[in-house]
Each structure stands twice: as structure tokens, then as C-alpha cells.
N, C-alpha and C positions, 0 to 999 in steps of 0.2 A: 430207680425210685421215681416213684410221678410228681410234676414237676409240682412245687408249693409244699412239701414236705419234704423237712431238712434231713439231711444225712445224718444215720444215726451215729453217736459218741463212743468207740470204744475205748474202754476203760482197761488199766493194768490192772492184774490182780495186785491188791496192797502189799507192800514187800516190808519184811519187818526191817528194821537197820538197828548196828550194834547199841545203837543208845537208848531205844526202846524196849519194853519190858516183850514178856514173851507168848506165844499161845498154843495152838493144841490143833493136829489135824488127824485124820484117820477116815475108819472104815466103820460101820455098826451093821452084825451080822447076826445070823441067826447061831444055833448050836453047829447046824449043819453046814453053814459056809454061805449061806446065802445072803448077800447081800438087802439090808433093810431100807427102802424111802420113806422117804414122810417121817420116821423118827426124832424125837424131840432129843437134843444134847444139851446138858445142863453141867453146872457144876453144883457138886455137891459139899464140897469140904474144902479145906484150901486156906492160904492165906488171906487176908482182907482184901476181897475183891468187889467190882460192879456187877451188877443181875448179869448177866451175857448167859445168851441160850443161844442156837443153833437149831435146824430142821437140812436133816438128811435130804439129798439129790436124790435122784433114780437109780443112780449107784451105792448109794450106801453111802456117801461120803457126805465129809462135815468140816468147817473147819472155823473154830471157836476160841473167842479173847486179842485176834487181829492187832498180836502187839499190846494190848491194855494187861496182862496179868505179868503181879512183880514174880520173882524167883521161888521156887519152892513146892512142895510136894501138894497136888488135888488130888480129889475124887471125880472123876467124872461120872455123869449117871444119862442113861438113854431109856427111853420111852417109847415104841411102837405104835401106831397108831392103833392098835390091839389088845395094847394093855401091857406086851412083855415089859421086864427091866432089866435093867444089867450096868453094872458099874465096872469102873475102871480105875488104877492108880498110874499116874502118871507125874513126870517132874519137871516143871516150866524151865526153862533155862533163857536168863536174859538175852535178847534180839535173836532167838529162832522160834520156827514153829518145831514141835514136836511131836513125833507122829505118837498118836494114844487110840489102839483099836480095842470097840468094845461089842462083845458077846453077850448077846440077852440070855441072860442067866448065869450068867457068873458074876459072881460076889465077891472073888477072890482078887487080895490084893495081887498088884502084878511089879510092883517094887518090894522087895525086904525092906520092911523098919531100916535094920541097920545101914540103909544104902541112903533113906533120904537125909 
């Protein structure tokens, strides 16, 4: 580094712990497998939660609620810089993340009812 500018701060990725609520990581892909960036990850449904949105890497990845969402069954929903969409069901479990990958164009839940 040139001298007069500081070394920069690397940070841990935020680690969820058991006493904190839970969030949501993954992948948003096309039909075909391909990996989507720039994709907006939102929630859609869910219990009483804060706005938390997300925008997909270069890899397609996401990872959304960092610990702020309580227990219990969401919809996840993704957005392409394109227009596609594609939802997801997924089930927060308190202090993990939970992987929840979403398919632009699919609609379909990916829990049974009976299971949330």
C-alpha cells in the first residue's frame, strides 16, 4: 500500500449465533442452471418481518435476514435484472442460515403445507 493510506479492515462474514433469529442463503438460477447476478431477493410472505432485500453476486448468490428473521415458513421471491421472477418456500430455523434456492419461473412451493 502507498504510504498515507491505511490498511484496509477485513471483516468476518456475520455469523448467526444460537440466540439470534434466523436467515436465508442460496443460489437464483435460470430454468437452465445458469446462474443469475444483479437479481433482486426479496421476501414475500412470511411472518412479521423488516423490508430485507438482497441483490445476487456474479454468482448467483444471495444471502438474506443476517440473523433478523423469527422462526417459520417465507416465500422468497427474485427478480432479474430482466424482468424474470421466481419464488421460493423456504423455513427460517432460529440461529442458522438456511439454504433456499430460487428458479426464475417457478412458482411452486418447495415445502408441503403439512411440513411447515
Amino acid at each position: 500500500m502507498p504510504s498515507g493510506h491505511p490498511e484496509p479492515r477485513r471483516r468476518k462474514a456475520k455469523e448467526i449465533s444460537p440466540a439470534s433469529g434466523g436467515g436465508f442463503h442460496g443460489v437464483v438460477t435460470t430454468p437452465s442452471g445458469a446462474a443469475v447476478a444483479e437479481a433482486a431477493v426479496y421476501i414475500v410472505a412470511g411472518p412479521p418481518h423488516s423490508d430485507i432485500a438482497a441483490v445476487t453476486d456474479d454468482a448467483g448468490r444471495f444471502s438474506l435476514g443476517g440473523g433478523e428473521l423469527v422462526a417459520g415458513l417465507y416465500r422468497l421471491g427474485a427478480r432479474s435484472p430482466g424482468g424474470a421472477e421466481g419464488n421460493a418456500d423456504a423455513l427460517a430455523v432460529q440461529g442458522q442460515s438456511v439454504e433456499a434456492n430460487i428458479v426464475l419461473g417457478a412458482e411452486e412451493p418447495l415445502i408441503a403445507p403439512e411440513m411447515a
